[in-house]
C-alpha positions as CSV (number, residue, x, y, z in Angstrom):
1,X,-19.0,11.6,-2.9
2,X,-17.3,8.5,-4.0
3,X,-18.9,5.4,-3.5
4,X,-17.8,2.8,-0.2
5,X,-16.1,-0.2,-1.2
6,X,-16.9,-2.9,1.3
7,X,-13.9,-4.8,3.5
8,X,-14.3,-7.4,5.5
9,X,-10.5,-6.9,6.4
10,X,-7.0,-8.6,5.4
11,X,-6.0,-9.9,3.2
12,X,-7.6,-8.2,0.8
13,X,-7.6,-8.7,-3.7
14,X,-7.2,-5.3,-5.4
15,X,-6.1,-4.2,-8.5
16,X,-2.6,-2.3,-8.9
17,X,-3.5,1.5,-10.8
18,X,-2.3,2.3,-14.3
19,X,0.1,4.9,-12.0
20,X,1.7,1.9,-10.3
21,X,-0.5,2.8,-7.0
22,X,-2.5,0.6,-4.9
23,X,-5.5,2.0,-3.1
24,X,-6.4,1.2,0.5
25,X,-10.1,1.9,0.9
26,X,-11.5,3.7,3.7
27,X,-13.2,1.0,5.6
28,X,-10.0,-1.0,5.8
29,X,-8.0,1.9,7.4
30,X,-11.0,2.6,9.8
31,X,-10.9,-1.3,10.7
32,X,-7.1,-1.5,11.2
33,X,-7.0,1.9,12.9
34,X,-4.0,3.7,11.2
35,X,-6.1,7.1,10.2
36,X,-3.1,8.7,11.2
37,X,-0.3,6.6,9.6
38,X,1.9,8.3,7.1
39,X,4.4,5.6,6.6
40,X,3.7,1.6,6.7
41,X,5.3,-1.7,6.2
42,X,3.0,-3.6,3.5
43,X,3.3,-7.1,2.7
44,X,1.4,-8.0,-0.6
45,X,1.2,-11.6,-2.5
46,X,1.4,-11.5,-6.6
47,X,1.7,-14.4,-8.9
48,X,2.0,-16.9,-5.6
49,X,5.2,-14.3,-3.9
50,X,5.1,-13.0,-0.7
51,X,6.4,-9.5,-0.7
52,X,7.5,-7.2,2.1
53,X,7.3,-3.5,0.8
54,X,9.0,-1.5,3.9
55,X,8.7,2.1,4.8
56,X,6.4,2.7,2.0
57,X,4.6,6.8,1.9
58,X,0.7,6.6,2.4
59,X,-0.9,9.5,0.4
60,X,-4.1,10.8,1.2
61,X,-6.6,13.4,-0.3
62,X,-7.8,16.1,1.6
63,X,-11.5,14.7,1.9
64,X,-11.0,11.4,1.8
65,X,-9.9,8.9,4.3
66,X,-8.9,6.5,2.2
67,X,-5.2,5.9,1.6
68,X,-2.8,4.9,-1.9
69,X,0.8,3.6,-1.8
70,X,3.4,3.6,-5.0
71,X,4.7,0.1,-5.3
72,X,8.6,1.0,-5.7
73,X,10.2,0.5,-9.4
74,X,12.9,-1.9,-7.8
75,X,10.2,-4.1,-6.8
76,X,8.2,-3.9,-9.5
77,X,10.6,-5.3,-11.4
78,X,12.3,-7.5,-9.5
79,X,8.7,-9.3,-9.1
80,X,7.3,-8.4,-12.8
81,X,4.1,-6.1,-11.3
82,X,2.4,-4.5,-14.0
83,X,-0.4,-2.2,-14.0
84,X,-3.9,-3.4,-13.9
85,X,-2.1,-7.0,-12.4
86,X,-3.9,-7.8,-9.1
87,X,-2.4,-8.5,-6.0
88,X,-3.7,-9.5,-1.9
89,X,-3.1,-7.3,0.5
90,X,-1.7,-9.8,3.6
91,X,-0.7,-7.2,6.1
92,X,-0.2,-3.3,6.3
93,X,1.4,-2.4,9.6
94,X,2.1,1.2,10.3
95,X,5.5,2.5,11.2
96,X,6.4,5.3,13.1
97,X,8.9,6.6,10.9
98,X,11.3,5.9,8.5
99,X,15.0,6.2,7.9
100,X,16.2,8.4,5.0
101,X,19.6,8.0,3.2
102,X,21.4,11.6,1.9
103,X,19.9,9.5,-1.8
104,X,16.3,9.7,-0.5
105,X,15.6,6.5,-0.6
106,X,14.6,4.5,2.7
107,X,16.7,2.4,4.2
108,X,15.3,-1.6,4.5
C-alpha cells in the first residue's frame, strides 16, 4: 500500500505531476467529505494568482481513495503552469454536475 500523506486541511502546497495532474491525497478528501465527488470547482494559487479551475473531472483508482485532477491546457498557459511547478490548493468544492458543449468541453 502506498504510504499516507498527512493534511491538516486547505489550503494545501503540492506539486503539479510531470502529466499535468495534481493529486488530492486521501486524508484531505476524507476531511472535506467529497468521497463521492466526480466533478469539482478548484481554486489553486501559482506564482501569487488566484485561479478558479471550474468543472474540473476527479479521477480515482480503484483502491485508492485518493483523487487527481488535469489542470486544463488553456489554463496552463494562460498562467504559465509547468510541471513539477508547485501550487496551494485554496478551495476544492464539489459540484453536482457539469454542463457539456456538443465540443466536450465544459461550459464556465
Amino acid at each position: 500500500m502506498g504510504r499516507e500523506i498527512n493534511v491538516g486541511g486547505l489550503p494545501y502546497r503540492t506539486r503539479v505531476y510531470i502529466n499535468n495532474q495534481v493529486l488530492l491525497p486521501s486524508g484531505l478528501i476524507r476531511l472535506l467529505g467529497i468521497e463521492d465527488a466526480l466533478y469539482a470547482d478548484i481554486i489553486i494559487k501559482h506564482g501569487g494568482k488566484v485561479i478558479e479551475i471550474r468543472g474540473v473531472r476527479l479521477l480515482r483508482n480503484r483502491r485508492a481513495m485518493s483523487r487527481q485532477f488535469t489542470i486544463p491546457r488553456e489554463v496552463r498557459d494562460r498562467y504559465g503552469i509547468r510541471p513539477l511547478d508547485e501550487i496551494e490548493i485554496v478551495n476544492v468544492k464539489p459540484v453536482s454536475f457539469v454542463n457539456i458543449n456538443e465540443y466536450g468541453e465544459t461550459l464556465s
